[in-house]
N, C-alpha and C positions, 0 to 999 in steps of 0.2 A: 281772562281765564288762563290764558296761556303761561307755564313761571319759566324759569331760568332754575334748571338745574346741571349736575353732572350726570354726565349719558350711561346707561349701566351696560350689561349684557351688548358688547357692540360682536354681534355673529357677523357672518359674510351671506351674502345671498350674489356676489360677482366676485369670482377670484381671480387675480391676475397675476398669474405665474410671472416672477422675472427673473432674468437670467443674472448668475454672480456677476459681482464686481469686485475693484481692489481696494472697496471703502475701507473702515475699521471695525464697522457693525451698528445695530441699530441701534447699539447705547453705549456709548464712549467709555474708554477705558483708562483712568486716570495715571496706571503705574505701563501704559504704553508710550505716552509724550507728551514730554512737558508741557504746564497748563500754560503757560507762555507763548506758544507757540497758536495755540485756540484754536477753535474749530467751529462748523457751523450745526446749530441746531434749525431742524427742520419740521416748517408745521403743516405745511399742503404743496399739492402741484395745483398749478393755474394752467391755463392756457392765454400766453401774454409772449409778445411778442419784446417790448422797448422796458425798459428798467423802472420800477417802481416802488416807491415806499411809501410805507402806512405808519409811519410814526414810531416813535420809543414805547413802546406796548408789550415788549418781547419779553420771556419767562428772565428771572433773575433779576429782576431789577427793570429798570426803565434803558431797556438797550433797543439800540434800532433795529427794525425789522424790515427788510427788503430782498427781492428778486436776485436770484442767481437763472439765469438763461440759459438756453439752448435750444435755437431754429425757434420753433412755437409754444414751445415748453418753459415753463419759468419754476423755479423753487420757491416758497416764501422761507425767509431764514432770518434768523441774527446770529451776531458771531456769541462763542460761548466759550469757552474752556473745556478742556475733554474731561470733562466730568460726566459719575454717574447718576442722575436726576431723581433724587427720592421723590416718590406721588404724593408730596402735599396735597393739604387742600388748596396754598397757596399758590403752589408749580401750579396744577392740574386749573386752576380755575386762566391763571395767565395764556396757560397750553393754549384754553376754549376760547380765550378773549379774540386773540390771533386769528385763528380756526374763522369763526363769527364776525370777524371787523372783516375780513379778506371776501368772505361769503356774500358780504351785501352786494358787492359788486362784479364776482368771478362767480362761476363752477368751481370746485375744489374737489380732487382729492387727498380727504385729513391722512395723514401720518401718525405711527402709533406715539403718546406720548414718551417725549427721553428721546427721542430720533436724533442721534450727535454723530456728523460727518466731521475727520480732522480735517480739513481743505475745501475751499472754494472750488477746486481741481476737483476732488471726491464726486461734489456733488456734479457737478457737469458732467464726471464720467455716469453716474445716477442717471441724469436727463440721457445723454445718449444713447445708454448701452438699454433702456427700458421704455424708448420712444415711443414704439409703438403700442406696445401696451398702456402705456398715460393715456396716449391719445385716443386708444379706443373705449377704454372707462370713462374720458372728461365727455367727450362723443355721447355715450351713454347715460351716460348722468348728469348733460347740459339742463340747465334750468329748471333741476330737481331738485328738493330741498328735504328733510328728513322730519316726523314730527311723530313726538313721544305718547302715550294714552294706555296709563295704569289705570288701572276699576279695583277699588277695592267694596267690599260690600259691609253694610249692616245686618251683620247673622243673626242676633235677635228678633231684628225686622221681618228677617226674609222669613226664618221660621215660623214668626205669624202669619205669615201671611201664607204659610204653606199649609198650618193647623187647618187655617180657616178655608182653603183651596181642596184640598187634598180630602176626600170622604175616609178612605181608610183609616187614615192619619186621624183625621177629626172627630171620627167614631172610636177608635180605640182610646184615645187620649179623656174621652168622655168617660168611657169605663172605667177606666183607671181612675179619674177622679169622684165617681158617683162611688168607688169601692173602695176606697184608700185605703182603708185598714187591710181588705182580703188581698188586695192587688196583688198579683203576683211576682216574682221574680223575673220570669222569663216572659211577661206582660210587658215589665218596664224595657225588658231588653225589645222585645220586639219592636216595642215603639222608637226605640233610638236608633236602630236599625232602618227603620224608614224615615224615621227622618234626615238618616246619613245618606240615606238613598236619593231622598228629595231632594239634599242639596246638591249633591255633585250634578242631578239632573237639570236644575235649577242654576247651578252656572255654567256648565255647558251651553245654554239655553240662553242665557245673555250674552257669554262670548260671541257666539255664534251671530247673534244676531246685531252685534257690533262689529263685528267683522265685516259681512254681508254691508248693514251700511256704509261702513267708511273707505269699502272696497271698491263702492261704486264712483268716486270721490279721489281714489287715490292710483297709483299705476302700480306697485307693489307692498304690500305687507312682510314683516317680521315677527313671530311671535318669540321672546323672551320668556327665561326662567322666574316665575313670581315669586314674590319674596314674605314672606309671612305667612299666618293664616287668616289675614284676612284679604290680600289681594287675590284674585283672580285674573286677572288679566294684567297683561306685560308686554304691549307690544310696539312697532316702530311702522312709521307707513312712511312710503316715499310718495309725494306728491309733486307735480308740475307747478310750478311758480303761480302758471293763472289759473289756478284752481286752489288758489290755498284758501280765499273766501269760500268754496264749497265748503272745502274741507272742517275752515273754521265751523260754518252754520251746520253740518251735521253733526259733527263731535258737540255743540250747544245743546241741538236738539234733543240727542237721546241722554244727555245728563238732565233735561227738563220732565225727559218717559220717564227716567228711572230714579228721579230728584229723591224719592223717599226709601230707596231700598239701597241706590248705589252711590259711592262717592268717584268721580272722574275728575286724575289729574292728567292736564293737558300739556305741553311742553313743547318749546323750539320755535323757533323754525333752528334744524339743526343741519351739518355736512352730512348727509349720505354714510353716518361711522356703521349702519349697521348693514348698507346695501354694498361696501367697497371693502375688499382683503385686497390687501397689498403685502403679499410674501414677500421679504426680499432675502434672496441667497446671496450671504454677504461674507466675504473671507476677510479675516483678519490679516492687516500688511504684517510685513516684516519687521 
């Protein structure tokens, strides 16, 4: 049930203020120093203490990815060029890959994509000057994982099944049809009127009561902007690692209640993008 997609609408529900630094900013800047020189692109903090690589995985190509340190804080990075990262599908999917392969084994907190430090130096000064703050997000977000659950609905369905629910609804629409010829104008409008009424009721009414569910199941929820007219629901749940079988068997269950009115896409297990903002005040060197 679960797919692999890219993460949308990533809000914050933890901000973590940090203080500037003398990076170059969160996305490098090609006519500040030469690409020669390179720099590190960054995809999460860990909490890790000894030096580590995860392989040639890294955005651009098959370049190495590994640990920049500081006391108990670690960077994952590869080196890059100061360049500024247009959002492929290609970049963005290599971003997640990173992000994802680091996750099976650490807490993470993800970095916005294009994150380009000029210096291995930068980034240390990064772990340093915002220790404490890493640390009390990784803290918080130890053995948390993030997972995605769109609803979009069958409006013809639901409509039926509102005619047939609904007495007003089911009674005037009867009228209208035993009259068709005299039916009126503001007959027809009225009926669409209620049935506009129904449905915004009507999805309220399963939001809700998927929320409620997967609330019980999860330690915080996110609801996101939906995207079309037929989604209704757009949201992110953080859940605790040994609960993600909960997690799983409810998000089953109620796509099994709602199998003929709702369609439920499931996603992730993803980094915590929409429980973690990571501001960073970052002044451009000289």
């Amino acid at each position: 049930m679960k797919q692999r997609r890219l993460s949308d609408d990533r809000m914050s529900a933890l901000d973590a203020s940090l203080p500037d630094t003398d990076a170059s900013g969160e996305h490098g800047d090609d006519s500040s120093v030469p690409a020669s020189q390179g720099g590190k692109y960054v995809y999460c903090i860990i909490r890790h203490q000894t030096p580590r690589e995860f392989g040639d995985i890294g955005i651009g190509g098959a370049s190495r990815v590994y640990t920049v340190g500081h006391e108990e804080l670690a960077a994952v990075v590869s080196d890059t060029p100061i360049v500024i990262y247009d959002p492929t599908r290609e970049n963005i999917l290599a971003h997640e890959f990173v992000n994802e392969t680091v996750m099976r084994e650490f807490t993470v907190i993800p970095m916005s994509f294009g994150t380009v430090f000029r210096s291995e130096e930068d980034v240390g000064q990064l772990l340093r000057s915002t220790y404490e703050a890493f640390t009390g997000v990784l803290e918080t977000m130890k053995d948390k994982i993030e997972f995605g659950v769109q609803i979009r609905w069958d409006r013809d369905r639901v409509i039926e099944s509102i005619e047939q629910d609904n007495d007003a609804i089911h009674k005037l629409k009867e009228e209208i049809t035993r009259n068709a010829a005299s039916s009126t104008y503001f007959a027809r409008m009225q009926l669409g009127r209620l049935i506009e009424g129904a449905l915004e009721e009507s999805a309220g009414r399963y939001v809700t009561t998927v929320h409620e569910e997967l609330k019980r199941v999860s330690v915080a929820s996110r609801s996101n902007k939906v995207i079309g007219d037929r989604m209704i629901m757009n949201a992110a749940f953080l859940v605790n690692r040994s609960a993600e079988k909960s997690f799983d068997d409810a998000v089953k269950e109620l796509s099994r209640l709602y199998e003929r009115l709702l369609v439920f896409k499931y996603t992730g297990p993803w980094p915590p993008y929409n429980f973690v903002n990571i501001k960073l005040k970052l002044e451009k060197a000289d």
